[in-house]
PDB file as gemmi writes it, atoms N, CA and C in Angstrom:
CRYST1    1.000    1.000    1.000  90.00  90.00  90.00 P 1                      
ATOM      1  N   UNK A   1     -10.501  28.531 -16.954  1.00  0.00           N  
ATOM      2  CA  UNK A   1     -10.324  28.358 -18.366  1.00  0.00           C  
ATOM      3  C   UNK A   1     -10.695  26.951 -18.775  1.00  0.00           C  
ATOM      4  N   UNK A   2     -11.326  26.763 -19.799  1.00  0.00           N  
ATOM      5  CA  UNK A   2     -11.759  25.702 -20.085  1.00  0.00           C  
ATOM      6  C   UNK A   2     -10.485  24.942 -21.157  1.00  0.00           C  
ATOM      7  N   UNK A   3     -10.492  23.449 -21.232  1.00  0.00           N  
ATOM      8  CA  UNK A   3      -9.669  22.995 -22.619  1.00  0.00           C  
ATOM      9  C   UNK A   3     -10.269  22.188 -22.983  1.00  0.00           C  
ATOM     10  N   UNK A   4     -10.016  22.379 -23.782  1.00  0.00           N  
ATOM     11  CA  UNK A   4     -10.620  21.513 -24.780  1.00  0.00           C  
ATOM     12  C   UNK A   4      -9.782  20.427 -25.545  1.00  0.00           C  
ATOM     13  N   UNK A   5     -10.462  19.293 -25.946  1.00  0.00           N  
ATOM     14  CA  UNK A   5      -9.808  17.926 -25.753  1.00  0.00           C  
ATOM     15  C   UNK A   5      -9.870  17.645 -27.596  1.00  0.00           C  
ATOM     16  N   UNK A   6      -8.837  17.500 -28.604  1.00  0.00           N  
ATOM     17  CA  UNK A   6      -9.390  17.349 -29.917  1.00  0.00           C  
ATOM     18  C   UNK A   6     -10.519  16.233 -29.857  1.00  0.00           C  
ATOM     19  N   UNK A   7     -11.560  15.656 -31.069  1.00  0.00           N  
ATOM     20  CA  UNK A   7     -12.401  14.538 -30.687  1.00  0.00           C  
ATOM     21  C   UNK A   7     -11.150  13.765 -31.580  1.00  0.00           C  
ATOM     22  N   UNK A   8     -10.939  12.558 -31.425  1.00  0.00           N  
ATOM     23  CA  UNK A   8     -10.278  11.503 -31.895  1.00  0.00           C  
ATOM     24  C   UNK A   8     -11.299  10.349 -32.870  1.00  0.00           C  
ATOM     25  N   UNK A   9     -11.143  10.596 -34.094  1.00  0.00           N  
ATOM     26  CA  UNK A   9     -11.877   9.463 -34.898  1.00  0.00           C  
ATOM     27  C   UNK A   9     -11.356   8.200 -34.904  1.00  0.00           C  
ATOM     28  N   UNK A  10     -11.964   7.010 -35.188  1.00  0.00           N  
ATOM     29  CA  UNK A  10     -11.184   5.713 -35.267  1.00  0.00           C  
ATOM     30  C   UNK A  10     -10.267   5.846 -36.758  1.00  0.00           C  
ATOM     31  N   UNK A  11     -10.670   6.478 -37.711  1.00  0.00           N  
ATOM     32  CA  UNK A  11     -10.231   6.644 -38.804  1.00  0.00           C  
ATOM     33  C   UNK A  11      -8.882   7.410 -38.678  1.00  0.00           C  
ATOM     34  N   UNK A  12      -8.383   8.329 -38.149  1.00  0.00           N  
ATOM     35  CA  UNK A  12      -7.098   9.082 -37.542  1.00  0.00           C  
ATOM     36  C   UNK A  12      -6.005   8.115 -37.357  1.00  0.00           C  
ATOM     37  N   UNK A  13      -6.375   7.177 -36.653  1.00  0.00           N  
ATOM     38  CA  UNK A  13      -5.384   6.277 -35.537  1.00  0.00           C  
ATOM     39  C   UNK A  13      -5.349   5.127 -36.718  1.00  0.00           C  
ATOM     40  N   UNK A  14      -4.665   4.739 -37.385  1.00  0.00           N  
ATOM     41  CA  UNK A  14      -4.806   3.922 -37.882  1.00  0.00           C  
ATOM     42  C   UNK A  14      -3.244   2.846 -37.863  1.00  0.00           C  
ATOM     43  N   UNK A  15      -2.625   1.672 -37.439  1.00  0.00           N  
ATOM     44  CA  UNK A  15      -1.905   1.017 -37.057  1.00  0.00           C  
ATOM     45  C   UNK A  15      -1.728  -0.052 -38.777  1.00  0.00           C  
ATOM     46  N   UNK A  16      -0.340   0.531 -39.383  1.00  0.00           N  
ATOM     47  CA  UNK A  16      -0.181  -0.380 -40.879  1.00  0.00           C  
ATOM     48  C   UNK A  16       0.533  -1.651 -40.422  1.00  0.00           C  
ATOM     49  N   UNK A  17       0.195  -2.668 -40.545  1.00  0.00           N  
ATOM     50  CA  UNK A  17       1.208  -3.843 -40.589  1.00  0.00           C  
ATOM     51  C   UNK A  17       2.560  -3.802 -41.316  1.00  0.00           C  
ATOM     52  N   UNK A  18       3.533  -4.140 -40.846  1.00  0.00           N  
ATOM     53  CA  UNK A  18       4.990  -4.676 -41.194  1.00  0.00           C  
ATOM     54  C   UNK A  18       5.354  -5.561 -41.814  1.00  0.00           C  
ATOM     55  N   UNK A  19       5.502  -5.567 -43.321  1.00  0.00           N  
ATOM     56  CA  UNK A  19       5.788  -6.493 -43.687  1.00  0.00           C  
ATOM     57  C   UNK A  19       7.156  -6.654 -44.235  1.00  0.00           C  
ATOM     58  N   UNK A  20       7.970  -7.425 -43.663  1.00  0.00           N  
ATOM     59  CA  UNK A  20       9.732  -7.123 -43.927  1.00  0.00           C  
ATOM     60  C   UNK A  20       9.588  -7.883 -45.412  1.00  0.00           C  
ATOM     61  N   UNK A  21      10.393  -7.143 -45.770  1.00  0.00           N  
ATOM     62  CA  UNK A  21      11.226  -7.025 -47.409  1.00  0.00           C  
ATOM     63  C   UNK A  21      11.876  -8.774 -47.723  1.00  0.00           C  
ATOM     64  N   UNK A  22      12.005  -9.378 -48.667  1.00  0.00           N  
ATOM     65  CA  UNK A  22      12.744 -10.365 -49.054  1.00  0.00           C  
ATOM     66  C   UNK A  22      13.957  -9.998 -49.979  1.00  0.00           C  
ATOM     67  N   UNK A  23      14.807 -11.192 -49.623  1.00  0.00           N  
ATOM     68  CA  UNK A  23      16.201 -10.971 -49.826  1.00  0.00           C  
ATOM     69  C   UNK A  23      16.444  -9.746 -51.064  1.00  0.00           C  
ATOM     70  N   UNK A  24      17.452  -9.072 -50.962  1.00  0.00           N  
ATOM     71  CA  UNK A  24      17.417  -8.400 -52.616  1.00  0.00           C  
ATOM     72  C   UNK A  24      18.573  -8.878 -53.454  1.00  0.00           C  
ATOM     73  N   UNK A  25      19.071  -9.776 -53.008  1.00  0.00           N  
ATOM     74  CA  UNK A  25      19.977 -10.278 -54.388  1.00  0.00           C  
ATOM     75  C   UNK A  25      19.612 -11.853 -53.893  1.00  0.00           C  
ATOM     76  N   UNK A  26      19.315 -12.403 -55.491  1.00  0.00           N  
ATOM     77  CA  UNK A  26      19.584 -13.987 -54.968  1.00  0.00           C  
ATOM     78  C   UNK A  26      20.355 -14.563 -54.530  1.00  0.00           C  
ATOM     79  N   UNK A  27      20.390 -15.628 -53.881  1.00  0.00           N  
ATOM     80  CA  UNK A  27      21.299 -16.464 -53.206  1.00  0.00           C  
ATOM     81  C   UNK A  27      22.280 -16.831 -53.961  1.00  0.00           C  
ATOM     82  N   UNK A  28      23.990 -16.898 -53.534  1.00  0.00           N  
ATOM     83  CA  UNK A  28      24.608 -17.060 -54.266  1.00  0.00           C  
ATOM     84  C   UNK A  28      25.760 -18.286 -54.059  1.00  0.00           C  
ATOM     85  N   UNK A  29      26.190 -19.102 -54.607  1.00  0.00           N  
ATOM     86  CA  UNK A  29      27.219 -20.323 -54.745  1.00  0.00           C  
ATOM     87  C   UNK A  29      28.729 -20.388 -54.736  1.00  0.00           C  
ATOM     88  N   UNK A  30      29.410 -20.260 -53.924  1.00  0.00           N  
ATOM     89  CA  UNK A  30      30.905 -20.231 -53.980  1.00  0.00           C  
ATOM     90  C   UNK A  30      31.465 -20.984 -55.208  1.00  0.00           C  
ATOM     91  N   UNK A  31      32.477 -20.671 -55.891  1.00  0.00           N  
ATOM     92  CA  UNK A  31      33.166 -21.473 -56.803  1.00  0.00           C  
ATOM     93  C   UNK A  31      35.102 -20.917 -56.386  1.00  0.00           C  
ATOM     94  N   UNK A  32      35.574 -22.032 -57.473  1.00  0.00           N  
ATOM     95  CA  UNK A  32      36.930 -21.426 -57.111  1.00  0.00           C  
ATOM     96  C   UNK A  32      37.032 -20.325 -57.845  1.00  0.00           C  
ATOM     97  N   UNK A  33      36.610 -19.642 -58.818  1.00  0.00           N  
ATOM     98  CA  UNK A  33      36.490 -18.458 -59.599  1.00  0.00           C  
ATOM     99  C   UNK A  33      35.557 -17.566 -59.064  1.00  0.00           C  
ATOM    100  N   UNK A  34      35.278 -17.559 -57.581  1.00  0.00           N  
ATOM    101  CA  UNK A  34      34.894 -16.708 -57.170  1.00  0.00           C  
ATOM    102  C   UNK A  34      33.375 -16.865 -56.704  1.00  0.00           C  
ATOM    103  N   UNK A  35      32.643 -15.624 -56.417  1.00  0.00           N  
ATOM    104  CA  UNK A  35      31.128 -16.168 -55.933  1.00  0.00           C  
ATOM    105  C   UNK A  35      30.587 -15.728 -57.243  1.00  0.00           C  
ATOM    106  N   UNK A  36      29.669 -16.508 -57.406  1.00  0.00           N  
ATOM    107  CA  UNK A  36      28.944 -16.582 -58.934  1.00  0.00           C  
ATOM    108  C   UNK A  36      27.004 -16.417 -58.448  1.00  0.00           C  
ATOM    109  N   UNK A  37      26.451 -15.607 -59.205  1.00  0.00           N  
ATOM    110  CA  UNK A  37      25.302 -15.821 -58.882  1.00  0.00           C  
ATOM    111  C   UNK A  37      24.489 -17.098 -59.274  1.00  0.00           C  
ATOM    112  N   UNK A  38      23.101 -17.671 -58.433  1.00  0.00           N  
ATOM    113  CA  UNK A  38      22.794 -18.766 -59.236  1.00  0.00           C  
ATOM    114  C   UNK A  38      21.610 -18.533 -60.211  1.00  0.00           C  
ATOM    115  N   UNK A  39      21.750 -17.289 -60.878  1.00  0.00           N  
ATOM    116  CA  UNK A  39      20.912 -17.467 -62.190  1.00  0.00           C  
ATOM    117  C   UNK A  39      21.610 -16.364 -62.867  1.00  0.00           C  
ATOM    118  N   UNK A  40      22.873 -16.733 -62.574  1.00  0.00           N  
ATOM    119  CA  UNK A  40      24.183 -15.923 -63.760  1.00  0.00           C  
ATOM    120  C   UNK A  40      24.434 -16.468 -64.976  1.00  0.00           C  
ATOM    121  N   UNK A  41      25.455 -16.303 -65.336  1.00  0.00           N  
ATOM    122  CA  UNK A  41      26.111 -16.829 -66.764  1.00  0.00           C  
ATOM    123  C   UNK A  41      26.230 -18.206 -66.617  1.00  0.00           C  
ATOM    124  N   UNK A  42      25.838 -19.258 -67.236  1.00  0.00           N  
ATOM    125  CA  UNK A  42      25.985 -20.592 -67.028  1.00  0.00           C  
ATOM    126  C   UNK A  42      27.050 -21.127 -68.424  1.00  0.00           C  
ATOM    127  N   UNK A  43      28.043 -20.277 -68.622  1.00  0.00           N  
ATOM    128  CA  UNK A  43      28.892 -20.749 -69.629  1.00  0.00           C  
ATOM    129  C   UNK A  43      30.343 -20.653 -69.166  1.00  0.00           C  
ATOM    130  N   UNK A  44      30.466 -20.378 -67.658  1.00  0.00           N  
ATOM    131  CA  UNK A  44      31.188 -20.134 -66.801  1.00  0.00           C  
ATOM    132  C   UNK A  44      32.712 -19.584 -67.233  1.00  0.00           C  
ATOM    133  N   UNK A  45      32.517 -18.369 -67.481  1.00  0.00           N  
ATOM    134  CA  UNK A  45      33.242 -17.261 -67.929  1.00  0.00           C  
ATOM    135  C   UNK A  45      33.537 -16.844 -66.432  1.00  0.00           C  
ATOM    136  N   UNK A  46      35.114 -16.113 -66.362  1.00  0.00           N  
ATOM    137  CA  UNK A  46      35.341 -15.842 -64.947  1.00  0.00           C  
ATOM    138  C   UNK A  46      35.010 -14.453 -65.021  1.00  0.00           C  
ATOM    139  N   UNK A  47      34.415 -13.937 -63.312  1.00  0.00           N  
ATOM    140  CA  UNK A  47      33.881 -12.904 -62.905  1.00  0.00           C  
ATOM    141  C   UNK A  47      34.619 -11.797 -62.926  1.00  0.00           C  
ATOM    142  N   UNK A  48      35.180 -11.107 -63.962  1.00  0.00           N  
ATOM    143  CA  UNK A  48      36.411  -9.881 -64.123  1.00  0.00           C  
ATOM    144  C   UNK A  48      35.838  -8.970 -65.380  1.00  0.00           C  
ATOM    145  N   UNK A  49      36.311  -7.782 -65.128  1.00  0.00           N  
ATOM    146  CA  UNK A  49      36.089  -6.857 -65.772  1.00  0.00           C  
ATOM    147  C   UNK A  49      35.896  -6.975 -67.411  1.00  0.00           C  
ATOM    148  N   UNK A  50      36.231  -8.336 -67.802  1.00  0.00           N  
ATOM    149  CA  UNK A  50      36.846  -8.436 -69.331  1.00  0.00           C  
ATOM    150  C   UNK A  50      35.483  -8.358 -70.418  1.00  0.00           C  
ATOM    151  N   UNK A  51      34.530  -8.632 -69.356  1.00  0.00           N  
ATOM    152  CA  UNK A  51      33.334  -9.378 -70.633  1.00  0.00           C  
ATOM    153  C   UNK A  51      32.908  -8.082 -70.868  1.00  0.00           C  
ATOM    154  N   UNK A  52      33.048  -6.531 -70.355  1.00  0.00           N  
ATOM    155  CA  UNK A  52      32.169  -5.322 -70.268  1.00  0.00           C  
ATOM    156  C   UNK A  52      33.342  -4.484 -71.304  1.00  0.00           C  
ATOM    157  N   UNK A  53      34.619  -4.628 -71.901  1.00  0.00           N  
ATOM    158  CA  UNK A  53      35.158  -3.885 -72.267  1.00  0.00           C  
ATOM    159  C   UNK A  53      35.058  -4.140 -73.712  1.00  0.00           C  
ATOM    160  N   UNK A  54      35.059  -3.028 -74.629  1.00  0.00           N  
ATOM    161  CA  UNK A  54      34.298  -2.942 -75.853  1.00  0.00           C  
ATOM    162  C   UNK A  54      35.933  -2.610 -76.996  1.00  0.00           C  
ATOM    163  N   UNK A  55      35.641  -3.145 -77.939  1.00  0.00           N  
ATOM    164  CA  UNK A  55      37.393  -3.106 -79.274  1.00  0.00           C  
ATOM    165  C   UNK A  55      36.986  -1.638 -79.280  1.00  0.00           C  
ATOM    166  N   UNK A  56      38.717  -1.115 -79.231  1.00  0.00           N  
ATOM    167  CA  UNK A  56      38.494   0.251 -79.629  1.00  0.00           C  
ATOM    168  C   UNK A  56      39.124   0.171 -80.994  1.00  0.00           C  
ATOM    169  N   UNK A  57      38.659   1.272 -81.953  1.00  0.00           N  
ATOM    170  CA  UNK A  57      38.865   1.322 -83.257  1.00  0.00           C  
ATOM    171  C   UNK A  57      39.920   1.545 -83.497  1.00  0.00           C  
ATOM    172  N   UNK A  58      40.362   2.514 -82.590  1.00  0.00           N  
ATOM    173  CA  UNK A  58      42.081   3.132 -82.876  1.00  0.00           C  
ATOM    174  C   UNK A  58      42.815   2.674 -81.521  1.00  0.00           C  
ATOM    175  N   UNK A  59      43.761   2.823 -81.511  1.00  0.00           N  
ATOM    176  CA  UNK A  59      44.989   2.104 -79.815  1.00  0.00           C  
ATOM    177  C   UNK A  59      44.985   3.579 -78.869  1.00  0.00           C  
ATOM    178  N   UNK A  60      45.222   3.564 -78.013  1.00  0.00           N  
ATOM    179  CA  UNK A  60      45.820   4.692 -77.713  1.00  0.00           C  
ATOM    180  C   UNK A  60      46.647   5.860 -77.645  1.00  0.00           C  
ATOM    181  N   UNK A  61      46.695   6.820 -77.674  1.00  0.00           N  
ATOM    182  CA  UNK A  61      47.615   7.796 -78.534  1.00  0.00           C  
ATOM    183  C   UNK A  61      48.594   8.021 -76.619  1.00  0.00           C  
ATOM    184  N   UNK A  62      49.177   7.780 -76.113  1.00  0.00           N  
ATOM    185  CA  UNK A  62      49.821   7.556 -75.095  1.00  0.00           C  
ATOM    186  C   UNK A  62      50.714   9.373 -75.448  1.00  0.00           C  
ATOM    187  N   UNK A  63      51.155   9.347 -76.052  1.00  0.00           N  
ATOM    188  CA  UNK A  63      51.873  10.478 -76.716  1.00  0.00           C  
ATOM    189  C   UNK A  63      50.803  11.817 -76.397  1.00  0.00           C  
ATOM    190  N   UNK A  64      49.694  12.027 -76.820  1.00  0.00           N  
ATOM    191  CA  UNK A  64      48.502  12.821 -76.464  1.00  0.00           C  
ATOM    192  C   UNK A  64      48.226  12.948 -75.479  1.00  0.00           C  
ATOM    193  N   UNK A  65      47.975  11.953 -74.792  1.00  0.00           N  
ATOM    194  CA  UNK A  65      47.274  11.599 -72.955  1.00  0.00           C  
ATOM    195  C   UNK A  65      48.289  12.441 -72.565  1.00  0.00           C  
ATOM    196  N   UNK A  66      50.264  11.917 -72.484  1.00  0.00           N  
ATOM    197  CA  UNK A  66      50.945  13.164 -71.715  1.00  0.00           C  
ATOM    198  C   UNK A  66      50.736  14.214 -71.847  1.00  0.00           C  
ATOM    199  N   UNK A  67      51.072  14.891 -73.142  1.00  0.00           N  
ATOM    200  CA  UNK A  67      51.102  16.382 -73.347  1.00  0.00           C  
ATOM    201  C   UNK A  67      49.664  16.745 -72.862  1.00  0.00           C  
ATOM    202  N   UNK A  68      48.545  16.173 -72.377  1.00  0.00           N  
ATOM    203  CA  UNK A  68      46.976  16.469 -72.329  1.00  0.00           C  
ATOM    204  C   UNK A  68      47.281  17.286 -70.474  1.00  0.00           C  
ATOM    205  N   UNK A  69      47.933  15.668 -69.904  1.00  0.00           N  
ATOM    206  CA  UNK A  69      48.096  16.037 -68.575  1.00  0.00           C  
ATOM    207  C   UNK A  69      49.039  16.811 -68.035  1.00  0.00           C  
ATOM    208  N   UNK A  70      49.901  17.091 -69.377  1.00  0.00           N  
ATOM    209  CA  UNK A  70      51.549  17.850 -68.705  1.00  0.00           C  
ATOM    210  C   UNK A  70      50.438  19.655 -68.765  1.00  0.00           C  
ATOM    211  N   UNK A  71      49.526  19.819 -69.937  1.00  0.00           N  
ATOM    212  CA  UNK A  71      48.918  21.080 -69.935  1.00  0.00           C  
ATOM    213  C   UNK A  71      47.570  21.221 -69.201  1.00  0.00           C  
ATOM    214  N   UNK A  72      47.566  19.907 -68.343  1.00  0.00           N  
ATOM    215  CA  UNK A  72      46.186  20.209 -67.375  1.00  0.00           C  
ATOM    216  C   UNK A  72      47.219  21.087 -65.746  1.00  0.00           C  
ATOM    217  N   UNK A  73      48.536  20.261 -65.466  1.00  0.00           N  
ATOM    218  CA  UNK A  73      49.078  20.418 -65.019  1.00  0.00           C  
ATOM    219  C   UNK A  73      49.862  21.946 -64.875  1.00  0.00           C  
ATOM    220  N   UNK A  74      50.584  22.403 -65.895  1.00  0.00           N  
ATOM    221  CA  UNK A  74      50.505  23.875 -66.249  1.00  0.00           C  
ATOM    222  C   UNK A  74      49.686  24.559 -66.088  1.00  0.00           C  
ATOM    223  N   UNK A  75      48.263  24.351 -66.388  1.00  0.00           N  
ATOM    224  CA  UNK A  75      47.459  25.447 -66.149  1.00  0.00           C  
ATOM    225  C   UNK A  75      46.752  25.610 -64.519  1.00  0.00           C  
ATOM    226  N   UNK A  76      46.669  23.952 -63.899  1.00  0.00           N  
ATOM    227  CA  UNK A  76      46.604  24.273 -62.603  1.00  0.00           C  
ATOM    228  C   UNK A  76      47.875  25.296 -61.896  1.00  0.00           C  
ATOM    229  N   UNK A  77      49.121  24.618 -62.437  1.00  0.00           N  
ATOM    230  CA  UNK A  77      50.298  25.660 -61.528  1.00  0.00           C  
ATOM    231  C   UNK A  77      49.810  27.098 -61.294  1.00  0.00           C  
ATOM    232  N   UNK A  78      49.345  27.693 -62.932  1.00  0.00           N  
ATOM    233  CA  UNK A  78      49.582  28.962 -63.152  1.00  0.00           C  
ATOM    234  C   UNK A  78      48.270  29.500 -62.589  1.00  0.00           C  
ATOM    235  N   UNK A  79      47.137  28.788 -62.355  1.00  0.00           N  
ATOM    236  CA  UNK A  79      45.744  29.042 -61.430  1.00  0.00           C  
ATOM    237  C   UNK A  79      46.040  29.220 -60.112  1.00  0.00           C  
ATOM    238  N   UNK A  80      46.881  28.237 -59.838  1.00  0.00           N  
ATOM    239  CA  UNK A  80      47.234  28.816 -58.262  1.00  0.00           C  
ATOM    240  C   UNK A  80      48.283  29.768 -58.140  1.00  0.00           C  
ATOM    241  N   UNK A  81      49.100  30.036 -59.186  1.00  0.00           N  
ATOM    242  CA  UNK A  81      50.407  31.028 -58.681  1.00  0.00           C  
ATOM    243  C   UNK A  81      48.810  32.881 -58.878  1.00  0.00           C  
ATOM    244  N   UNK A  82      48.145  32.672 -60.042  1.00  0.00           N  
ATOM    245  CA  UNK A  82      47.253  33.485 -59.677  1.00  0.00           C  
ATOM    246  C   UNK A  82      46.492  34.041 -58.937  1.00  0.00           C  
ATOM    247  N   UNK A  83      45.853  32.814 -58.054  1.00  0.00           N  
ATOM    248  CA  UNK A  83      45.138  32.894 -56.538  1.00  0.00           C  
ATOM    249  C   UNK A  83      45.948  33.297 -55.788  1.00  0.00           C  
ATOM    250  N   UNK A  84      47.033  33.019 -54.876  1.00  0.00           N  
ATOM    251  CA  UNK A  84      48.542  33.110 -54.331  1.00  0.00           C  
ATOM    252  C   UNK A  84      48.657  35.216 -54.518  1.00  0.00           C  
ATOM    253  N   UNK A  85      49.079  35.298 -55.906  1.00  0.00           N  
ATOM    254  CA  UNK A  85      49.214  36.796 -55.931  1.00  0.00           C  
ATOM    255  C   UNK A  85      48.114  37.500 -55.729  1.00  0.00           C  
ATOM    256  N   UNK A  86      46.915  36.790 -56.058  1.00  0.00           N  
ATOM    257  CA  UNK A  86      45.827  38.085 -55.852  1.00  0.00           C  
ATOM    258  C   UNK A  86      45.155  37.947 -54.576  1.00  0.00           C  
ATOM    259  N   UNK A  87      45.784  36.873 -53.736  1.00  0.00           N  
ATOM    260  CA  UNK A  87      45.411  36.721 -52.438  1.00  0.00           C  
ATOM    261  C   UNK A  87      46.231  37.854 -51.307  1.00  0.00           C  
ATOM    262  N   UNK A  88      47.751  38.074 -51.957  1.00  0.00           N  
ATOM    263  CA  UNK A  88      48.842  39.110 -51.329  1.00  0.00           C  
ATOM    264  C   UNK A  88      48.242  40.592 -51.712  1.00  0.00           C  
ATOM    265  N   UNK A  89      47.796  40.621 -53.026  1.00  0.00           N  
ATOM    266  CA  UNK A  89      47.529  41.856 -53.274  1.00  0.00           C  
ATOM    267  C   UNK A  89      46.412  42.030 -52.175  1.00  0.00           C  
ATOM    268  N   UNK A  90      45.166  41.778 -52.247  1.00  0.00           N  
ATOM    269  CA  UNK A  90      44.207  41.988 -51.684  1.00  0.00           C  
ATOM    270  C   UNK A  90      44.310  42.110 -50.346  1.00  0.00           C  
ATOM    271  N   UNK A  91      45.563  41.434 -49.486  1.00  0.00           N  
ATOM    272  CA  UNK A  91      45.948  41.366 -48.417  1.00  0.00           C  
ATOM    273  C   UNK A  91      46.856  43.091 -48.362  1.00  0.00           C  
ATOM    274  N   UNK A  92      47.497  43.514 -49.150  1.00  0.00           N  
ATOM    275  CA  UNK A  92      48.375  44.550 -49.611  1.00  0.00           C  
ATOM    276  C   UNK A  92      47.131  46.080 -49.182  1.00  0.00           C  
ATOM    277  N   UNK A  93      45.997  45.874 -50.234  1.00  0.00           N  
ATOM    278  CA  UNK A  93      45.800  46.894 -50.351  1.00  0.00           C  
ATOM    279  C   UNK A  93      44.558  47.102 -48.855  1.00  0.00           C  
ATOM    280  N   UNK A  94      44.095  46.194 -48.092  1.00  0.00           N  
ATOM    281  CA  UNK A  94      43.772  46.061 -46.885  1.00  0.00           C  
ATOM    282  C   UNK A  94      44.314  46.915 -45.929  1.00  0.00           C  
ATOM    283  N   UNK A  95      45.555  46.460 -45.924  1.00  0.00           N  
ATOM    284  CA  UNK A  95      46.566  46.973 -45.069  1.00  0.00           C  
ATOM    285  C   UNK A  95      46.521  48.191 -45.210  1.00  0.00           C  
ATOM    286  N   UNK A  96      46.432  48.617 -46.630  1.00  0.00           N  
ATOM    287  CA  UNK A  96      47.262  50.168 -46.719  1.00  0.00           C  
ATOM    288  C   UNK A  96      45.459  50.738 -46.605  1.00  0.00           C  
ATOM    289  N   UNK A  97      44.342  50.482 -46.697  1.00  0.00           N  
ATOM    290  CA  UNK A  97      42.851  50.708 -46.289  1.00  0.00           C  
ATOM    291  C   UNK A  97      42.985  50.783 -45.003  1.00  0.00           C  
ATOM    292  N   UNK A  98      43.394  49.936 -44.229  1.00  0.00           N  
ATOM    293  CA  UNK A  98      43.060  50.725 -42.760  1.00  0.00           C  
ATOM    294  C   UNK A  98      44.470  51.133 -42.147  1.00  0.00           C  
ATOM    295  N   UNK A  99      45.308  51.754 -42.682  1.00  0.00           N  
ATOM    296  CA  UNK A  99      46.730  52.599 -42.253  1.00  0.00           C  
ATOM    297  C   UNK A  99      45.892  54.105 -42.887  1.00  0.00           C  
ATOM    298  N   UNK A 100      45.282  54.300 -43.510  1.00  0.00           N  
ATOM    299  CA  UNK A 100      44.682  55.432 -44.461  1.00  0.00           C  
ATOM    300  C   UNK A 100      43.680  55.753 -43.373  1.00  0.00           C  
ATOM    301  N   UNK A 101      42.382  54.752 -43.043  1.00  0.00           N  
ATOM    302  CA  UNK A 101      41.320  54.860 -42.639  1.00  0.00           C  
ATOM    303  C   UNK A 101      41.981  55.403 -40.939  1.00  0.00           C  
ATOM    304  N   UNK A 102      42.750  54.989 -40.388  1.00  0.00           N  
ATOM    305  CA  UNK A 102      43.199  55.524 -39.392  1.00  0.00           C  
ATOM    306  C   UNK A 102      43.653  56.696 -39.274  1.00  0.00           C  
ATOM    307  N   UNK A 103      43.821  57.554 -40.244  1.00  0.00           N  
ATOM    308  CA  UNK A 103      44.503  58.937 -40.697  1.00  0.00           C  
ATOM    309  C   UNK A 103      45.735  58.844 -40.736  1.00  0.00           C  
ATOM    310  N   UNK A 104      46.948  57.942 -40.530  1.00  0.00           N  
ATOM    311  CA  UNK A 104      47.730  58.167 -40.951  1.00  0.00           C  
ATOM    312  C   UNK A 104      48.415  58.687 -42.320  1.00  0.00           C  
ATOM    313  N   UNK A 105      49.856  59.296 -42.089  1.00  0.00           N  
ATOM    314  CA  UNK A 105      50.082  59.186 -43.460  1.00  0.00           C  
ATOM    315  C   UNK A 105      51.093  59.255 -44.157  1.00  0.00           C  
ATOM    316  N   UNK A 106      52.026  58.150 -43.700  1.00  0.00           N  
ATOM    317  CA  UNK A 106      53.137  57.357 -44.075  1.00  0.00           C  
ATOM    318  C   UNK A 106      52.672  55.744 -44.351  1.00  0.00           C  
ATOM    319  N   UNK A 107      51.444  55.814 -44.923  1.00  0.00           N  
ATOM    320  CA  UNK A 107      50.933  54.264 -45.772  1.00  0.00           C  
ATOM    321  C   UNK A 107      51.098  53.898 -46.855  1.00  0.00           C  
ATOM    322  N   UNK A 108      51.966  54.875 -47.374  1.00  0.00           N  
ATOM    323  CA  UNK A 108      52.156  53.992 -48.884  1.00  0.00           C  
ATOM    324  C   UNK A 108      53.868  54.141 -48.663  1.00  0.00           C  
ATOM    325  N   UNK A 109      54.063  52.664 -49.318  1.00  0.00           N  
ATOM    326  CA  UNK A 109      55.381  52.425 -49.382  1.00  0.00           C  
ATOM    327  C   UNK A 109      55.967  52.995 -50.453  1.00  0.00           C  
ATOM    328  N   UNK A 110      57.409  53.259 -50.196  1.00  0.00           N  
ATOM    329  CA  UNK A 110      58.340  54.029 -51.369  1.00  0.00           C  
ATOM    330  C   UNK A 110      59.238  53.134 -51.398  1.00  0.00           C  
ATOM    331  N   UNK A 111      59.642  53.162 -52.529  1.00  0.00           N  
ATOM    332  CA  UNK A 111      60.504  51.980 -52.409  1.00  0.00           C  
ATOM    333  C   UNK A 111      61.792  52.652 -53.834  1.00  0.00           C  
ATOM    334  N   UNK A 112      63.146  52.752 -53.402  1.00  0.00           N  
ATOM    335  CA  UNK A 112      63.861  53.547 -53.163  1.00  0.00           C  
ATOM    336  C   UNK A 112      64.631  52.779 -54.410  1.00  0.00           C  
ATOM    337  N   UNK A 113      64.919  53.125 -55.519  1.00  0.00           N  
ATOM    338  CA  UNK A 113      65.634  52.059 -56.774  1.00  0.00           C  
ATOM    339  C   UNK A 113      66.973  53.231 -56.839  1.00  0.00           C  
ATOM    340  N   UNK A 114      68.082  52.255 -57.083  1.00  0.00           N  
ATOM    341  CA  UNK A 114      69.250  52.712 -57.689  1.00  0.00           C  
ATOM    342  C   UNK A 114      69.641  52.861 -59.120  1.00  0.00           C  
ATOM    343  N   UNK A 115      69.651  54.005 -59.813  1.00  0.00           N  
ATOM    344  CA  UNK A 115      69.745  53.709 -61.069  1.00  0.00           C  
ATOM    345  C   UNK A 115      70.974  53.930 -61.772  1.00  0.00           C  
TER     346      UNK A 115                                                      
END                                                                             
């Protein structure tokens, strides 16, 4: 059997130079207010959340927010007491599917009330 060898062009093989990346954040200056960049704010405002937060028109309704979370809260309970029962049922009627599928036939429960 013969094999055959692919031909290899010089154009195929081709070797890219490496050229590593420079820094990606500029160099930066310790202060006692923290590390500051050196082509940051030069009016030396301290580095905290304060300069990004915007006047709100109205205050907070604190009163709203609870009742918001007391009925996010309720409706999770009642999502899971839902999952929970329809997880028993489905488990329920399984059971009584293969007590049936087996031919038995004392699979359904009676359940015996005093009146």
């Amino acid at each position: 059997m013969k094999t055959q060898q692919p031909i290899a062009s010089e154009e195929e093989h081709r070797v890219l130079p490496f050229r590593p990346r420079g820094p990606l954040y500029p160099p930066a200056r310790r202060t006692n207010m923290g590390v500051q960049p050196e082509h940051g704010d030069s009016k030396g405002e301290p580095l905290d959340l304060s300069r990004y937060e915007r006047p709100r028109e109205e205050p907070d309704d604190f009163r709203h927010r609870m009742l918001a979370n007391i009925a996010a809260f309720a409706f999770t309970v009642a999502l899971t007491a839902i999952g929970i029962w329809l997880a028993m049922s489905i488990a329920d009627l399984r059971r009584t599917q293969d007590c049936v599928l087996m031919g038995r036939r004392d699979c359904v429960r009676i359940s015996t009330q005093h009146f």
